[in-house]
C-alpha positions in Angstrom: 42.5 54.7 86.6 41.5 57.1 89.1 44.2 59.7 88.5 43.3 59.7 85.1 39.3 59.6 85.9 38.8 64.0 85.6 40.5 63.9 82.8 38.1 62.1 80.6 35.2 62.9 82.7 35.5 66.5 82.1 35.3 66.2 78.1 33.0 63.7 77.9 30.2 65.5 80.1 31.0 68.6 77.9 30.4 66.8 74.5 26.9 65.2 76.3 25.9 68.1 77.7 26.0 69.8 73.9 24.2 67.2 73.1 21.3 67.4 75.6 20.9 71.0 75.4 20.5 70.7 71.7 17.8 67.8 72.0 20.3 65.8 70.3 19.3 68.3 66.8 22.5 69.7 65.2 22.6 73.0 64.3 20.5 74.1 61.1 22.7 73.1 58.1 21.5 73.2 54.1 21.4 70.0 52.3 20.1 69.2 48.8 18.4 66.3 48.4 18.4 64.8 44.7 16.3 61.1 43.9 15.9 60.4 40.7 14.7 56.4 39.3 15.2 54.1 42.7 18.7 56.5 43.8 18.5 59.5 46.3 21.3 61.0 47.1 21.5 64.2 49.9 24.2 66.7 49.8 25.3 68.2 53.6 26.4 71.9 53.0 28.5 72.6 56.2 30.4 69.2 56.4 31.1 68.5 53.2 29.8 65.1 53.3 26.7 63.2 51.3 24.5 60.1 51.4 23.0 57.8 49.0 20.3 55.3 49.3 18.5 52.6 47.2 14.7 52.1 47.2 14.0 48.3 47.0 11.5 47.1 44.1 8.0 47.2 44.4 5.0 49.1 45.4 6.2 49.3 49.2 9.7 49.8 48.6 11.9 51.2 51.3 15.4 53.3 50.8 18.4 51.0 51.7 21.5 53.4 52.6 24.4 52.3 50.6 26.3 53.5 52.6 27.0 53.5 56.5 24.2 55.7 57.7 24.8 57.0 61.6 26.8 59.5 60.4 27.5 60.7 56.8 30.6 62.5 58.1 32.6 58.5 57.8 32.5 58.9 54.2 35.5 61.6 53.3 37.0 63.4 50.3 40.5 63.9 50.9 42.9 65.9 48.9 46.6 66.1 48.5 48.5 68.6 47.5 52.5 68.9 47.7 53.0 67.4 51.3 49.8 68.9 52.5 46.3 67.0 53.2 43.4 68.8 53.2 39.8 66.8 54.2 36.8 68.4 51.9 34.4 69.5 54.3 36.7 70.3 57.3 40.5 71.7 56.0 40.2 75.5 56.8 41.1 78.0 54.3 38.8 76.5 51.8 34.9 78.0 51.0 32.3 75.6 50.6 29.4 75.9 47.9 26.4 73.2 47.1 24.1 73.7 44.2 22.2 71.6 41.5 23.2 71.1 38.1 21.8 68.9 35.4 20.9 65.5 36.4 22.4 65.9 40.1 24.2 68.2 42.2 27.8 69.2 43.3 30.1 70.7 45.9 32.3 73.2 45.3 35.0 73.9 47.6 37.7 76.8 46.6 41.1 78.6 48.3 43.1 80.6 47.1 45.2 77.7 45.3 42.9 75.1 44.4 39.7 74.9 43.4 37.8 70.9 44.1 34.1 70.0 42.6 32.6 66.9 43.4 29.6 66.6 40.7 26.9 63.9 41.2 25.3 63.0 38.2 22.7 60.1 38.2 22.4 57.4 35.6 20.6 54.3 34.8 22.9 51.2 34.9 22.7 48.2 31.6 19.8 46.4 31.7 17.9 48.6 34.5 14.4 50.3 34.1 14.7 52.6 36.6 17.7 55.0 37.7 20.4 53.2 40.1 23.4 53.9 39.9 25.6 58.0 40.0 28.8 58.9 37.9 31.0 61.1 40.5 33.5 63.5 38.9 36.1 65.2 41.3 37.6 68.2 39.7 40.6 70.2 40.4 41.8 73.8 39.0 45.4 74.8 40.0 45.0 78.2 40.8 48.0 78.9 42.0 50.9 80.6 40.4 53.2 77.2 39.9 52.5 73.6 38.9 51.3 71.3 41.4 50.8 67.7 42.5 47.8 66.8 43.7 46.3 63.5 44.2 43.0 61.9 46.0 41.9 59.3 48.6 38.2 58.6 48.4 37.3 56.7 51.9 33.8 54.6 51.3 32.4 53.8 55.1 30.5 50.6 54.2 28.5 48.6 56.3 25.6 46.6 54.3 28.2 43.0 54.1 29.1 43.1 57.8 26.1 41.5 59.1 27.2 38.3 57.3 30.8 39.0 58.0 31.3 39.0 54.2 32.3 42.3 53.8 33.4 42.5 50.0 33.7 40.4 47.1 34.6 41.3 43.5 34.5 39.7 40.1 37.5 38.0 41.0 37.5 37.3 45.2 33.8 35.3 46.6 34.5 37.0 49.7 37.0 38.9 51.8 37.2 39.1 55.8 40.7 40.0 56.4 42.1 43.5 55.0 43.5 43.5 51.3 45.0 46.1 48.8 44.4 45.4 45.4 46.4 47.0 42.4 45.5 47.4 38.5 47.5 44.2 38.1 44.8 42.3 40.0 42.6 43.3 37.4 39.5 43.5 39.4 36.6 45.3 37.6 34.5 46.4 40.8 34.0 45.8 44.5 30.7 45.1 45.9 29.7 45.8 49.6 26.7 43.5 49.6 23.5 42.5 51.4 23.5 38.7 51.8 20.3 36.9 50.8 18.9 39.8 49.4 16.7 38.4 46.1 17.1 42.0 44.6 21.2 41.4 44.8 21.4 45.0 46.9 24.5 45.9 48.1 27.3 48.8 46.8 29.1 48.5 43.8 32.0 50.2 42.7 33.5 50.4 39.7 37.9 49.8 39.3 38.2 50.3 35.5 36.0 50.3 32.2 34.7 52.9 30.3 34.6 56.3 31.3 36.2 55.1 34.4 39.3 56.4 36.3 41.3 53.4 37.5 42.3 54.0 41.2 46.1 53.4 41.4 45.1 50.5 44.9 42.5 50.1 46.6 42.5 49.6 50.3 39.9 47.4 52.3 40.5 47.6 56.1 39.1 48.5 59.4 37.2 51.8 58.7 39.1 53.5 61.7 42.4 52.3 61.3 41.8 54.0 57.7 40.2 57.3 59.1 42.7 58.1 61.4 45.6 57.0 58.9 47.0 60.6 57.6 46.8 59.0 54.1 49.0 55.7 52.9 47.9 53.0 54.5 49.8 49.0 55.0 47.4 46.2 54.9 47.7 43.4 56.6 46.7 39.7 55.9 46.6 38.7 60.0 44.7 42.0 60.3 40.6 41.5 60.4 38.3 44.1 60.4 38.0 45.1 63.9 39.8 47.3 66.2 39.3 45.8 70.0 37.2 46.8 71.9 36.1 50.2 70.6 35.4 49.5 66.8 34.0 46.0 66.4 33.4 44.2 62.9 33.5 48.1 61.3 35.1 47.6 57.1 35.7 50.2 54.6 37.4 51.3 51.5 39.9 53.8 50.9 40.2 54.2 46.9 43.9 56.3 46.3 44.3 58.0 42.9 48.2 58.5 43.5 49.5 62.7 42.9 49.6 63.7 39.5 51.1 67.0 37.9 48.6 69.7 37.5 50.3 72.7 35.8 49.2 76.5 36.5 45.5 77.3 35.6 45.1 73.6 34.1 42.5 71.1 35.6 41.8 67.7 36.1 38.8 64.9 36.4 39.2 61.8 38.2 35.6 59.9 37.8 33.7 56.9 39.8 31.1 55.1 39.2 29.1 54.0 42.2 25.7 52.2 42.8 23.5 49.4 43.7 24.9 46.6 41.9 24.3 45.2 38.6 25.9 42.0 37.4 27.0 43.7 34.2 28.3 46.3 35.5 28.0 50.0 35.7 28.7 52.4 32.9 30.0 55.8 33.6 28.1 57.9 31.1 29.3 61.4 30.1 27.0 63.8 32.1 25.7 65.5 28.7 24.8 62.1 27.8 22.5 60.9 30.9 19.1 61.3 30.8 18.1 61.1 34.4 15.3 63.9 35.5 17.2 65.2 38.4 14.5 68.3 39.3 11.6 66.3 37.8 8.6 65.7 40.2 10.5 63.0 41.9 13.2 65.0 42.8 13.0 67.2 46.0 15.9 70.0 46.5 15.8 72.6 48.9 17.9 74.0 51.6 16.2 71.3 53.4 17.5 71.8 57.4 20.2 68.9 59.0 17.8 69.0 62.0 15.2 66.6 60.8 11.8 66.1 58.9 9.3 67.7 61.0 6.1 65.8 62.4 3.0 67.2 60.1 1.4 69.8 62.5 3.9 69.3 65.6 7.2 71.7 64.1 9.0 69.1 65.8 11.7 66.7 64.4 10.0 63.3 63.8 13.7 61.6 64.9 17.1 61.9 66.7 19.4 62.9 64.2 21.5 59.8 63.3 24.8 61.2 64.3 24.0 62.4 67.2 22.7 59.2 68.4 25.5 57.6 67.4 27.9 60.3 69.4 25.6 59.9 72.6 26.3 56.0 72.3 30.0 56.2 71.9 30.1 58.7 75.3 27.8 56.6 77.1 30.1 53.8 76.6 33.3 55.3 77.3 31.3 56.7 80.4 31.1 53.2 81.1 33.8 52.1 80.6 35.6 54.6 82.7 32.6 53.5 86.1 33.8 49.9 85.4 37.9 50.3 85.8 37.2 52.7 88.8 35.2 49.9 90.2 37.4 47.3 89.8 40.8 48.7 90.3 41.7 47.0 87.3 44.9 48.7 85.5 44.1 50.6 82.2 46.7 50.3 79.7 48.3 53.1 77.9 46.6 52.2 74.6 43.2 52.6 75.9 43.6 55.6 77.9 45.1 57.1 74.4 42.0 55.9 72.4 39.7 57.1 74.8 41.7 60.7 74.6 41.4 60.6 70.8 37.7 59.8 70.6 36.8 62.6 73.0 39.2 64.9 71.4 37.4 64.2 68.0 33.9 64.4 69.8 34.7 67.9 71.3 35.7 69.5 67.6 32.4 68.4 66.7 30.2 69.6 69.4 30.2 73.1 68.4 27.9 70.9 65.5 25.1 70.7 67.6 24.8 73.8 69.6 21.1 74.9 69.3 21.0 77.8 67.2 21.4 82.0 68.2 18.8 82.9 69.7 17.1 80.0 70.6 
C-alpha cells in the first residue's frame, strides 16, 4: 500500500481542504423552492438536480424527504441521443435555465441540437385533502437539422425502505431485497420506496402505467452505485443484493429507461411521471391545465434562495452544514482511513479497491470547485 499511499493522499487532502476553507458551504447557487398542500419540492439551478419532501399529518408535522437527502446530485436526468449520453445538470455544451410556471416550476436546459424541460407540476392524488403528489413532464425539441433518436434514463436515489431492508414493493411483489428489472409484461402499476410502520403509509410512489402516464419500457432496481456509474443499460442480477462491499453498504435505487424513440427535425416529445407519497389508489397524472394546486399562493416560497443554507435569525450565518458536503467530508474521512489502516498493517490492497478509491476521489475532485468560497470572499 505504501507505494500507492501519495497517490490518494494527495487528492484526498485537496478535496478536504476545499471543503474546510469553504466551512463545508458550497458556493452560492439559485434554487426555487415550490410547496404546495403537504409537497415541497426545491429546484438546484447550477446542478441540475431537485428534491422533494412530504410533511407528515398534523399540527406538528415534519417534511419527510422522499427522496435520498445527503446529496440531491444521486437523483439524475439522463439523456440519450444517437450514441451520445448527456447527464442534465453536468454534460457541457448545454445552458441551464430554472423558472416557475403554473402550479410548479421547471428546468430548461438547451444546445444547439436539443432542447430538454423538466416541468414540475403539483397535484392532489384520489382521495387526498391536501396536495401530495407532482406530475413530471420531460420535454425534448429536436433542433437540429436531421431526425434524431433520443431516449431517457430517469435514476431515483431512494433510501426511506432501507432501514427495514425492504427496499420496494409494488402492487404485485410484498417486498424486494435482491436487484430486479421489471418489463410492461409484468404488469406492475407502481413501485413504492416505503417507510415501514409508518401509520400514515409514507414512503415514494411511482407510477408504471395508467392514465396520463408514460410506461417506462423496464425498470431497474439495483445498488444505487452500480446504477450511477453504469454508462446507461444496466444487467440485473438475482444473486446480486443491494450493496456494493465495503464502500456502498445496503444503498437501492431505481433507474426508470424510456428506450430511444425517433424525433424528427423541429418536432418534440413528452415523456410524463407521476411521483409522490403513496396513495393506495394510486396516483393520477392530471394534465397541467387541469391541476388546481396554488403553486405561488402564501404557502409557496420561491426565490433565488442561496445552496449555502438558511441563515440563523440575526447571526448571517448558515444554521447547518450543507448536506452534501457532510456527506463528501465522511466519504474522505473514511478512505483516509482506510488508507492509515492498510499502511498499518501491511496488509495487501487489491486492485479493485485501489481502483474504487481512485474513482471516488476522481469524482470528489470534479466536484470541489462546488464548494469554493465565493470571489472575493
Amino acid at each position: 500500500m505504501k507505494k500507492h499511499a501519495r497517490r490518494f493522499l494527495a487528492p484526498a487532502a485537496g478535496v478536504l481542504l476545499a471543503l474546510l476553507a469553504a466551512g463545508f458551504a458550497p458556493a452560492p447557487a439559485g434554487a426555487l423552492d415550490l410547496a404546495d398542500g403537504r409537497i415541497r419540492i426545491t429546484l438546484y439551478e447550477g446542478i441540475g438536480r431537485f428534491s422533494m419532501s412530504c410533511m407528515t399529518k398534523g399540527p406538528n408535522g415534519i417534511a419527510v424527504p422522499l427522496l435520498a437527502a445527503q446529496d440531491p446530485r444521486t437523483t439524475t436526468l439522463s439523456v440519450v441521443v444517437g450514441n451520445k449520453i448527456y447527464r442534465m445538470g453536468e454534460s457541457a455544451g448545454f445552458s441551464e435555465k430554472v423558472e416557475k410556471v403554473p402550479g410548479g416550476g421547471r428546468f430548461i436546459w438547451k444546445s444547439s441540437f436539443l432542447q430538454v424541460t423538466e416541468t414540475f407540476t403539483f397535484f392532489a392524488s384520489p382521495g387526498a385533502q391536501a396536495t401530495d403528489a407532482v406530475r413530471i413532464d420531460v420535454g425534448f425539441k429536436n433542433l437540429s437539422e436531421k431526425d434524431a433518436s433520443i431516449g431517457v434514463r430517469y435514476l431515483f436515489d431512494t433510501y426511506l425502505g432501507e432501514s427495514s431492508f425492504v427496499h420496494f414493493r409494488t402492487d404485485t411483489l410484498q417486498q424486494l431485497t435482491r436487484e430486479l428489472t421489471l418489463a410492461p409484461s409484468d404488469k406492475a402499476l407502481y413501485w413504492v420506496s416505503p417507510l415501514n410502520g409508518d401509520a400514515d403509509d409514507m414512503g415514494l410512489q411511482v407510477m408504471l402505467t395508467g392514465s396520463g402516464i408514460t410506461p417506462p419500457d423496464r425498470v431497474v432496481f439495483a445498488n444505487w452505485k452500480r446504477l450511477s456509474d453504469a454508462p446507461w443499460g444496466y444487467d440485473t442480477s438475482a444473486s446480486r443484493n443491494f450493496s456494493v462491499l465495503p464502500y456502498s453498504v445496503n444503498d437501492s435505487a431505481v433507474s426508470q429507461y424510456y428506450d430511444p424513440r425517433p424525433v424528427a427535425k423541429g418536432a418534440e416529445t413528452t415523456i410524463t411521471l407521476a411521483i409522490g407519497k403513496f396513495n393506495r389508489q394510486g396516483l393520477v397524472a392530471l394534465p397541467p391545465s387541469a391541476v388546481q394546486g396554488s403553486a405561488g399562493s402564501g404557502d409557496t416560497q420561491s426565490a433565488a434562495t442561496q445552496a449555502a443554507g438558511t441563515q440563523q435569525p440575526g447571526t448571517g450565518a448558515p444554521a447547518a452544514d450543507p448536506p452534501s458536503a457532510r456527506a463528501d467530508l465522511s466519504t474522505v474521512n473514511n478512505i483516509l482511513s482506510k488508507i492509515d489502516g492498510a499502511l498499518a498493517s501491511g496488509a495487501p490492497v487489491s486492485d479493485d479497491d485501489l481502483a474504487q478509491m481512485e474513482s471516488t476521489l476522481r469524482d470528489l475532485g470534479g466536484g470541489a470547485a462546488w464548494y469554493a468560497p465565493p470571489a472575493g470572499k
